[in-house]
mmCIF file as gemmi writes it, N, C-alpha and C atoms, coordinates in Angstrom:
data_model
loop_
_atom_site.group_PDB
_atom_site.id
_atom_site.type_symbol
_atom_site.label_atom_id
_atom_site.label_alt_id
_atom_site.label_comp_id
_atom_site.label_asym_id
_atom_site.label_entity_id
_atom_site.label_seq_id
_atom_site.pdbx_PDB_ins_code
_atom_site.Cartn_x
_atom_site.Cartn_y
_atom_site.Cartn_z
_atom_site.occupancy
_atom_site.B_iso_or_equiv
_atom_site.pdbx_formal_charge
_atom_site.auth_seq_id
_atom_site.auth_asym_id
_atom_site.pdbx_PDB_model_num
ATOM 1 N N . UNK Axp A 1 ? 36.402 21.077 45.809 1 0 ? 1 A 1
ATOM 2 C CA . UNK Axp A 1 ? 35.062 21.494 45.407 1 0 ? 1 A 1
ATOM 3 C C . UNK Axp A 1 ? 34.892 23.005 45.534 1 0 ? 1 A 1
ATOM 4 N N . UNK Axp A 2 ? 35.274 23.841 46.495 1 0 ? 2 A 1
ATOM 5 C CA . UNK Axp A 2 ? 35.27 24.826 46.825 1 0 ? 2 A 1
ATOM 6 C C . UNK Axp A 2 ? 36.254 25.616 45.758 1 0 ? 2 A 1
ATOM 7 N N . UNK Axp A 3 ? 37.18 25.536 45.477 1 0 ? 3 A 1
ATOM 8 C CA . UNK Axp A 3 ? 37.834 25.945 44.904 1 0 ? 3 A 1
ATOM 9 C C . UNK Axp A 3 ? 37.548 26.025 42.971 1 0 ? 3 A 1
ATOM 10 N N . UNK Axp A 4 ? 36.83 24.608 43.116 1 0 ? 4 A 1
ATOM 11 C CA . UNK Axp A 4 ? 36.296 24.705 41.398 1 0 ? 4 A 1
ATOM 12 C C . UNK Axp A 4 ? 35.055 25.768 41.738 1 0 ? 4 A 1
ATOM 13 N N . UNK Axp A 5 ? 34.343 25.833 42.593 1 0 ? 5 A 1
ATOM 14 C CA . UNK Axp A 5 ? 33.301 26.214 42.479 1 0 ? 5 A 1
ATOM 15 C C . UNK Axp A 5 ? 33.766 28.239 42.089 1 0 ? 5 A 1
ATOM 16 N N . UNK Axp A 6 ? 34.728 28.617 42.994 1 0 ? 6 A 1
ATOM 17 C CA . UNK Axp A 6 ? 34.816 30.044 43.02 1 0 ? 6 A 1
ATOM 18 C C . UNK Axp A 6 ? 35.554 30.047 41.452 1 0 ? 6 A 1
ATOM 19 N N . UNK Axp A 7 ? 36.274 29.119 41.486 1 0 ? 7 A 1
ATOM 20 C CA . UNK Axp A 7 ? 37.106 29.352 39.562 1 0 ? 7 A 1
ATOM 21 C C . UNK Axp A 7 ? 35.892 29.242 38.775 1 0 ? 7 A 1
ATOM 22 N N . UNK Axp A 8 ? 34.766 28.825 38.367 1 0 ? 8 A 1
ATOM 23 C CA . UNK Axp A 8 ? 33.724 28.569 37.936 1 0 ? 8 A 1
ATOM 24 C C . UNK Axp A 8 ? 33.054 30.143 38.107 1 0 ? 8 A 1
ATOM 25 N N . UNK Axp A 9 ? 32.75 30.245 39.041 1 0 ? 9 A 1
ATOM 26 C CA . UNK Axp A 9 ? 32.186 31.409 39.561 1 0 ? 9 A 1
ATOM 27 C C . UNK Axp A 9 ? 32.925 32.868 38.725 1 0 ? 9 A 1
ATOM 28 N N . UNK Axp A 10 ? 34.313 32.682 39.099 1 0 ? 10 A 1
ATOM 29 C CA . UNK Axp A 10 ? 35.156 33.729 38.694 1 0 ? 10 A 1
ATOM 30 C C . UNK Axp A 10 ? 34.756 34.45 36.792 1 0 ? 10 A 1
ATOM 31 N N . UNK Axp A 11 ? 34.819 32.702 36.805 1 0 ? 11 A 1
ATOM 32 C CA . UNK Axp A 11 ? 34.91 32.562 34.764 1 0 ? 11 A 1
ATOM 33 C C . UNK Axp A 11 ? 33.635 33.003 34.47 1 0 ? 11 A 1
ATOM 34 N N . UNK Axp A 12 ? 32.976 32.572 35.169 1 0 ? 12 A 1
ATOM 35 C CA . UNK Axp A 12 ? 31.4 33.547 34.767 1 0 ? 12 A 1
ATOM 36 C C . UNK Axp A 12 ? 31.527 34.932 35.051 1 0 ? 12 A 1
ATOM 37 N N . UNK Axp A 13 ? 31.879 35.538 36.094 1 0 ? 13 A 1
ATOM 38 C CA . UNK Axp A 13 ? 31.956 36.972 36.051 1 0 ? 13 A 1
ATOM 39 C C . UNK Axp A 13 ? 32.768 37.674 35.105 1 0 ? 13 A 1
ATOM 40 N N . UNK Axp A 14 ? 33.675 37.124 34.499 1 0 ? 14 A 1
ATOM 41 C CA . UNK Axp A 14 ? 34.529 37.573 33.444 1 0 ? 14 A 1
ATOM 42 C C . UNK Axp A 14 ? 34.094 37.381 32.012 1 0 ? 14 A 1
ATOM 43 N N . UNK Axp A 15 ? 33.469 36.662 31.799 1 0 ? 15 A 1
ATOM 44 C CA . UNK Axp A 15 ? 32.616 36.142 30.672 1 0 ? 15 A 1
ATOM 45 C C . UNK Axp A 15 ? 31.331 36.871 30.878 1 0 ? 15 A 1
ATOM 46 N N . UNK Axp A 16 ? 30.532 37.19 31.572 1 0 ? 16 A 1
ATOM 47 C CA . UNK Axp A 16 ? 29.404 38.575 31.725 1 0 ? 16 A 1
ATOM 48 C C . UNK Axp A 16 ? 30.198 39.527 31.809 1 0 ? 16 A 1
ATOM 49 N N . UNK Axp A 17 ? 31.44 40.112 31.93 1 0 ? 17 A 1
ATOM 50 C CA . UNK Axp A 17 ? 32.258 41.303 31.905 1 0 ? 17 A 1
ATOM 51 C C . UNK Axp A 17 ? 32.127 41.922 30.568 1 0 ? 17 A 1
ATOM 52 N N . UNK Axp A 18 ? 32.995 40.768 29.74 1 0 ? 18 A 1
ATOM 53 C CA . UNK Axp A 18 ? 33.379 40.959 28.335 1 0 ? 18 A 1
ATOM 54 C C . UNK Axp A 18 ? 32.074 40.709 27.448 1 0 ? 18 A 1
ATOM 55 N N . UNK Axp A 19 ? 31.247 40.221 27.529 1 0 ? 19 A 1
ATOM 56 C CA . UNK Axp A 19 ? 29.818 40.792 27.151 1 0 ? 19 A 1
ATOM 57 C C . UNK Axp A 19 ? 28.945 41.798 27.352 1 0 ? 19 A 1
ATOM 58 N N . UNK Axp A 20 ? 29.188 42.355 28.389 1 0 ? 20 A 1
ATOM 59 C CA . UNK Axp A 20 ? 28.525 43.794 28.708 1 0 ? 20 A 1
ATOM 60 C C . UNK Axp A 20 ? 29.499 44.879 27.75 1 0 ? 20 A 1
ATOM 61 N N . UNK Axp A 21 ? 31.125 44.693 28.089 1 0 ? 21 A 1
ATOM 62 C CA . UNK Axp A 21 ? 31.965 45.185 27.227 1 0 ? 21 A 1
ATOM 63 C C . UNK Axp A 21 ? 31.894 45.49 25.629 1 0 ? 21 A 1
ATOM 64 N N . UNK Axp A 22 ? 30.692 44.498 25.159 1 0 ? 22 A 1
ATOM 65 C CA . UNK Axp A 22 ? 30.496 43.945 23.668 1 0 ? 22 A 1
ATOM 66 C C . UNK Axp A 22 ? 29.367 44.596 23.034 1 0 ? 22 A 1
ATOM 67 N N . UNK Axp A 23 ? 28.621 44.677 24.208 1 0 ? 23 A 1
ATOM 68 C CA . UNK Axp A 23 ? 27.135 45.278 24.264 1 0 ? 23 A 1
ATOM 69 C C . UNK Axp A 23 ? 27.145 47.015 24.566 1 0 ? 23 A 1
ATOM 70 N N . UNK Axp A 24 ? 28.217 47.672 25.001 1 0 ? 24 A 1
ATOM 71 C CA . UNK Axp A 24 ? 28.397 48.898 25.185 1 0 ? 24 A 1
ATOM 72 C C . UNK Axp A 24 ? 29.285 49.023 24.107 1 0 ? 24 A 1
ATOM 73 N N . UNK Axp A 25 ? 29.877 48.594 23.597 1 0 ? 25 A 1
ATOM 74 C CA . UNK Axp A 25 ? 30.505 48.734 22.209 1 0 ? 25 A 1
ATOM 75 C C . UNK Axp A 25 ? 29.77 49 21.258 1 0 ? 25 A 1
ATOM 76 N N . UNK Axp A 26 ? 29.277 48.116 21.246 1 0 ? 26 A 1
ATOM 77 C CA . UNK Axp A 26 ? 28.037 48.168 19.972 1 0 ? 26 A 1
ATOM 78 C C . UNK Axp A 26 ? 27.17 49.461 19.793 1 0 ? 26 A 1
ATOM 79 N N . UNK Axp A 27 ? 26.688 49.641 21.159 1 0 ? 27 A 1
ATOM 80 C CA . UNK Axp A 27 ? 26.011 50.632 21.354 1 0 ? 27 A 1
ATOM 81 C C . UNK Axp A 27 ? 26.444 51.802 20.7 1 0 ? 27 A 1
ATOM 82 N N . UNK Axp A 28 ? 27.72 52.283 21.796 1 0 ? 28 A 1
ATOM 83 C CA . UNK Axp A 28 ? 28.484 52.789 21.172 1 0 ? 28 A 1
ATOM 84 C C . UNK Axp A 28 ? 28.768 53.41 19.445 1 0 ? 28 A 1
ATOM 85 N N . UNK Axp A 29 ? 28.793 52.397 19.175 1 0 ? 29 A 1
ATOM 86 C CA . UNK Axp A 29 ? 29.068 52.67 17.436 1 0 ? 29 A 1
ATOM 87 C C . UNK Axp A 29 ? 27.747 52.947 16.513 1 0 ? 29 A 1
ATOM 88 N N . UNK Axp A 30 ? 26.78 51.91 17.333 1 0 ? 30 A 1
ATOM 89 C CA . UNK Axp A 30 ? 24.956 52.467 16.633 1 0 ? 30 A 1
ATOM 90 C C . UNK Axp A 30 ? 25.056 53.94 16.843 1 0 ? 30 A 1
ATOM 91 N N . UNK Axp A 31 ? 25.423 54.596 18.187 1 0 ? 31 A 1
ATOM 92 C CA . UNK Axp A 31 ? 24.958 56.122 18.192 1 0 ? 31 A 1
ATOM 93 C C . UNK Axp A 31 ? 25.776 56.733 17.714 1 0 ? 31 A 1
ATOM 94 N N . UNK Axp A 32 ? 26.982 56.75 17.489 1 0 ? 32 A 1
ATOM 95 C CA . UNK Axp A 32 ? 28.116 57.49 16.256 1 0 ? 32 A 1
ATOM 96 C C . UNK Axp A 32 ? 27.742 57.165 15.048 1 0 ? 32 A 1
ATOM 97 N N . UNK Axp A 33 ? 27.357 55.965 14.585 1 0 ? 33 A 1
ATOM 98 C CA . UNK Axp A 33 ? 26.498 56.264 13.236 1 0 ? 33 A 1
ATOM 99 C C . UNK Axp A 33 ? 25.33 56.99 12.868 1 0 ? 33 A 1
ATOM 100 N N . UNK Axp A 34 ? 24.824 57.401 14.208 1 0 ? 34 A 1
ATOM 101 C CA . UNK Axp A 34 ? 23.099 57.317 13.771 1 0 ? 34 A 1
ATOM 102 C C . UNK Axp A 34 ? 23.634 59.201 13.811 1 0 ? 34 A 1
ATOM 103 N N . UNK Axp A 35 ? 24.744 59.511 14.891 1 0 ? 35 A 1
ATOM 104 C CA . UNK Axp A 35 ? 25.176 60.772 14.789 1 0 ? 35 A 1
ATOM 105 C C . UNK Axp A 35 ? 25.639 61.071 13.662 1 0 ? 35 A 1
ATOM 106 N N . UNK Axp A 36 ? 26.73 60.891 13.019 1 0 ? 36 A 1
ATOM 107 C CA . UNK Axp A 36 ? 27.442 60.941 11.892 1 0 ? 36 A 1
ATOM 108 C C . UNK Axp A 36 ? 26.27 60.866 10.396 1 0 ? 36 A 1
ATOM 109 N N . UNK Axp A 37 ? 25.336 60.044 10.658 1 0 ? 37 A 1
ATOM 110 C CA . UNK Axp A 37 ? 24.792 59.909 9.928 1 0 ? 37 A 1
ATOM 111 C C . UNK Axp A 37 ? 25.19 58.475 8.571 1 0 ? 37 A 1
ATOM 112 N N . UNK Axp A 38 ? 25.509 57.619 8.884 1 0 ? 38 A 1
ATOM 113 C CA . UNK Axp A 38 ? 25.888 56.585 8.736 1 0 ? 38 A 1
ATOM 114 C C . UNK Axp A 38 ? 25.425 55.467 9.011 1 0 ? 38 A 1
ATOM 115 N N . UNK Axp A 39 ? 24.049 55.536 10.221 1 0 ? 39 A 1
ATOM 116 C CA . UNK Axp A 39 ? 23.585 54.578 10.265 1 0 ? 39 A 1
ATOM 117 C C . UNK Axp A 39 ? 22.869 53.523 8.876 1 0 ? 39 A 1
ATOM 118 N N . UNK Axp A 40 ? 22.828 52.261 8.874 1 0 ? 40 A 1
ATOM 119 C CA . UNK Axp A 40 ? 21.999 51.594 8.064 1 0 ? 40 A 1
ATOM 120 C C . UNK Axp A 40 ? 20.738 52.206 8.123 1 0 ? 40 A 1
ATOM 121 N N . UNK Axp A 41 ? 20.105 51.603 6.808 1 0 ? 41 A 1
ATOM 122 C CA . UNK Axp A 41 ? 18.804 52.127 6.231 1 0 ? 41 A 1
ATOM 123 C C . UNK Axp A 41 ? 17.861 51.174 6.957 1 0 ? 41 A 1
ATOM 124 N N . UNK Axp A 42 ? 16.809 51.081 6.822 1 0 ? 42 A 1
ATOM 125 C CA . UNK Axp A 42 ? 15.508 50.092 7.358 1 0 ? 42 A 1
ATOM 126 C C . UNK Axp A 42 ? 15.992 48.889 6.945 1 0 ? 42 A 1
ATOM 127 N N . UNK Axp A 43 ? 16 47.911 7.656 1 0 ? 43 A 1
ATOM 128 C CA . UNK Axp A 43 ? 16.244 47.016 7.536 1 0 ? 43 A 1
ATOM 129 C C . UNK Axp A 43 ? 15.146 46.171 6.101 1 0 ? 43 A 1
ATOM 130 N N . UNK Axp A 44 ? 14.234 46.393 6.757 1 0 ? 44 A 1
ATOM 131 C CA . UNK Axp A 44 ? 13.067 45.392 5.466 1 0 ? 44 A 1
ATOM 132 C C . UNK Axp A 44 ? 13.011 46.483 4.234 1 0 ? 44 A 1
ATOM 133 N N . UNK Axp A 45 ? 12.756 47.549 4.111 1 0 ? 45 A 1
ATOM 134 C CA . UNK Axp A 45 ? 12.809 48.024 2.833 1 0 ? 45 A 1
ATOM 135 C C . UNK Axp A 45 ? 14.036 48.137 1.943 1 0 ? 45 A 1
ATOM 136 N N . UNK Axp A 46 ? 15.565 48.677 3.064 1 0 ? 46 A 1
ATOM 137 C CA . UNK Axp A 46 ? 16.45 49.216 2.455 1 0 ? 46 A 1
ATOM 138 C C . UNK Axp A 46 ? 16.407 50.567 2.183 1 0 ? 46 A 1
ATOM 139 N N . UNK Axp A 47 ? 15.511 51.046 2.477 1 0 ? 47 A 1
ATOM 140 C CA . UNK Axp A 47 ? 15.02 52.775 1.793 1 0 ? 47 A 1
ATOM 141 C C . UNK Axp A 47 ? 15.367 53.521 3.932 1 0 ? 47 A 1
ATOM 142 N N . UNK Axp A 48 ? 15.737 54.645 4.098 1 0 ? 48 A 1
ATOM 143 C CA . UNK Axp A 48 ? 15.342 55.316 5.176 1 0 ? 48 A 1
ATOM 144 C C . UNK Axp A 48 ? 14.255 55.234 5.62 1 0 ? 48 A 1
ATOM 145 N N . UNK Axp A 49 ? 13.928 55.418 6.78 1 0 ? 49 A 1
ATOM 146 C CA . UNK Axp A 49 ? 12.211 56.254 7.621 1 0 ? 49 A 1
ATOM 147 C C . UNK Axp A 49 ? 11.692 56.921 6.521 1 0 ? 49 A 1
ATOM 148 N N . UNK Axp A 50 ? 10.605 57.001 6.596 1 0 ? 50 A 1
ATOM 149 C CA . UNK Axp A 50 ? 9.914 58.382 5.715 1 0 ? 50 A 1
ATOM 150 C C . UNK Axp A 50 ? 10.249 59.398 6.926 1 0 ? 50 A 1
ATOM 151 N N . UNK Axp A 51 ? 10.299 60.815 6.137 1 0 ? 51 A 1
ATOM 152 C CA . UNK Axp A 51 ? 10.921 62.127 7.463 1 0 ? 51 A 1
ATOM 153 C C . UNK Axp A 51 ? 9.246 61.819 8.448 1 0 ? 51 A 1
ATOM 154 N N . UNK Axp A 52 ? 8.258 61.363 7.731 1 0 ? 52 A 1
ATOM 155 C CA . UNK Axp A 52 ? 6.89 61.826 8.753 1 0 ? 52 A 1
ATOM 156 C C . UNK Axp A 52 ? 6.259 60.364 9.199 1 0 ? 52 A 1
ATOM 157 N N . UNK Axp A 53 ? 7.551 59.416 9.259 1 0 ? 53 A 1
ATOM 158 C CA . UNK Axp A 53 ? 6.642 58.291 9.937 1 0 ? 53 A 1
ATOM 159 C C . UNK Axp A 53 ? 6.721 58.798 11.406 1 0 ? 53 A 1
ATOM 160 N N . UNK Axp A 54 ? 5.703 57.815 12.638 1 0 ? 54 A 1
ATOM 161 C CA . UNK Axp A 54 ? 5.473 58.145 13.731 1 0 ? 54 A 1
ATOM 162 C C . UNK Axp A 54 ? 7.198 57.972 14.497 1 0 ? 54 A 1
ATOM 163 N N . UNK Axp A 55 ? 7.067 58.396 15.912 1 0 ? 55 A 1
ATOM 164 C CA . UNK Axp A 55 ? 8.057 58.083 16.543 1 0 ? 55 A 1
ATOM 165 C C . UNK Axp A 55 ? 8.182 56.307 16.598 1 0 ? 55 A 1
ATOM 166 N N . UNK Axp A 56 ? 9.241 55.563 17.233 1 0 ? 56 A 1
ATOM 167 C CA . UNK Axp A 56 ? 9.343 54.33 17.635 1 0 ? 56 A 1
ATOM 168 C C . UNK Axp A 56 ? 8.877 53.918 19.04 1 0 ? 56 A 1
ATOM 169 N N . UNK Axp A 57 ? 9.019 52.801 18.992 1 0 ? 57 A 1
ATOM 170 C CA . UNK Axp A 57 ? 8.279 52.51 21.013 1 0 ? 57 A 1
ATOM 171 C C . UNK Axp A 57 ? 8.466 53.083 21.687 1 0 ? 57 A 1
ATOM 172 N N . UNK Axp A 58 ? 7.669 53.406 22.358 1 0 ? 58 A 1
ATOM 173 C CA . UNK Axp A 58 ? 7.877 54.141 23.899 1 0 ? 58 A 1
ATOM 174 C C . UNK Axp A 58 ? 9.303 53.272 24.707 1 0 ? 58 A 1
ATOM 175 N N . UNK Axp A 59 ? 10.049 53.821 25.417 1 0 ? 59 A 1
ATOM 176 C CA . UNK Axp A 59 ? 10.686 53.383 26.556 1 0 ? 59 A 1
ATOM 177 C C . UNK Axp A 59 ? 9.962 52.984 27.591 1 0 ? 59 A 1
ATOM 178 N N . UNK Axp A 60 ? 9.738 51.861 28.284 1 0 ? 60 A 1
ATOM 179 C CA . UNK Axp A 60 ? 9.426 51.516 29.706 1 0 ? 60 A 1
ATOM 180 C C . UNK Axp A 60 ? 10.625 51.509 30.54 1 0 ? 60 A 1
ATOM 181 N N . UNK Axp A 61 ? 10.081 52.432 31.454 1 0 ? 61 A 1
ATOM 182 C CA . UNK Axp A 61 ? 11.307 52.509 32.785 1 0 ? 61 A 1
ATOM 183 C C . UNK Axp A 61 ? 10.561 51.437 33.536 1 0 ? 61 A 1
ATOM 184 N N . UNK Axp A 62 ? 11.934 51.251 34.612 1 0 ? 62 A 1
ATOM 185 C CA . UNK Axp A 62 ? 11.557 50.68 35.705 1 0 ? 62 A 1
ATOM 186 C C . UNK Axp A 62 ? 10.746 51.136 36.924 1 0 ? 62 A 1
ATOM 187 N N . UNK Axp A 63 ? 10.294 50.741 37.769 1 0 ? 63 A 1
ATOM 188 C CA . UNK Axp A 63 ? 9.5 51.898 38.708 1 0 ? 63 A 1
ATOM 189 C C . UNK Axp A 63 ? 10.314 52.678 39.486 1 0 ? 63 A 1
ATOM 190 N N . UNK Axp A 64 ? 9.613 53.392 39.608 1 0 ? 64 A 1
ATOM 191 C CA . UNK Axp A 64 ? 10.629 54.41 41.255 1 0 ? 64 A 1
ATOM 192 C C . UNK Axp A 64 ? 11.625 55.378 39.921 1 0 ? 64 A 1
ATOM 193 N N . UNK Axp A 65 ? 12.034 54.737 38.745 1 0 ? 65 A 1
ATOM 194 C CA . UNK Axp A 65 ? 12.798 55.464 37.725 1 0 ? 65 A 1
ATOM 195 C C . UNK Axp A 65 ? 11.882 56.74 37.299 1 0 ? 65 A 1
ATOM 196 N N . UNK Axp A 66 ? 12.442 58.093 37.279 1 0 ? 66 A 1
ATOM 197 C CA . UNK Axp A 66 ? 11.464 59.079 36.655 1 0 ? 66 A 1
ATOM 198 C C . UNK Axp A 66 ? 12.864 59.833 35.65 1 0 ? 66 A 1
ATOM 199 N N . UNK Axp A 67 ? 12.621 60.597 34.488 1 0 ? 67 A 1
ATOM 200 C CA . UNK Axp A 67 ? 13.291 61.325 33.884 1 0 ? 67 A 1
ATOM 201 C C . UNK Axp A 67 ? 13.621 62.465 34.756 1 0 ? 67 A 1
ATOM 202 N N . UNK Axp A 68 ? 14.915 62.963 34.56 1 0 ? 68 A 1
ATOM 203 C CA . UNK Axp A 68 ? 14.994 64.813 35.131 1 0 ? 68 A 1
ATOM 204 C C . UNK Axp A 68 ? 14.106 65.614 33.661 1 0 ? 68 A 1
């Protein structure tokens, strides 16, 4: 029992590994496109932002979190 339980255990930490891995990837490649300029267009129109729409959502930090 003990032993399935930590192999169980293990396979989950490795399986949230390679998903965080997947998720910083991604990331990754959104901001080299959006740098490069390559990112996709708006999704629902297909057309870019207008240059003078507003900014996007605010960020919520966590508490105690402040910017430098």
């Amino acid at each position: 029992e003990e032993e399935a339980r930590r192999v169980a255990e293990e396979a989950e930490r490795i399986r949230a590994q390679e998903e965080f891995q997947r998720v910083m990837e991604a990331e990754r490649e959104a901001i080299r496109r959006l740098l490069d300029g390559t990112a996709p267009d708006d999704s629902r129109t297909g057309q870019p932002p207008p240059r003078d729409a507003p900014p996007g959502p605010l960020m919520i930090l966590p508490p105690g979190f402040a910017p430098n």
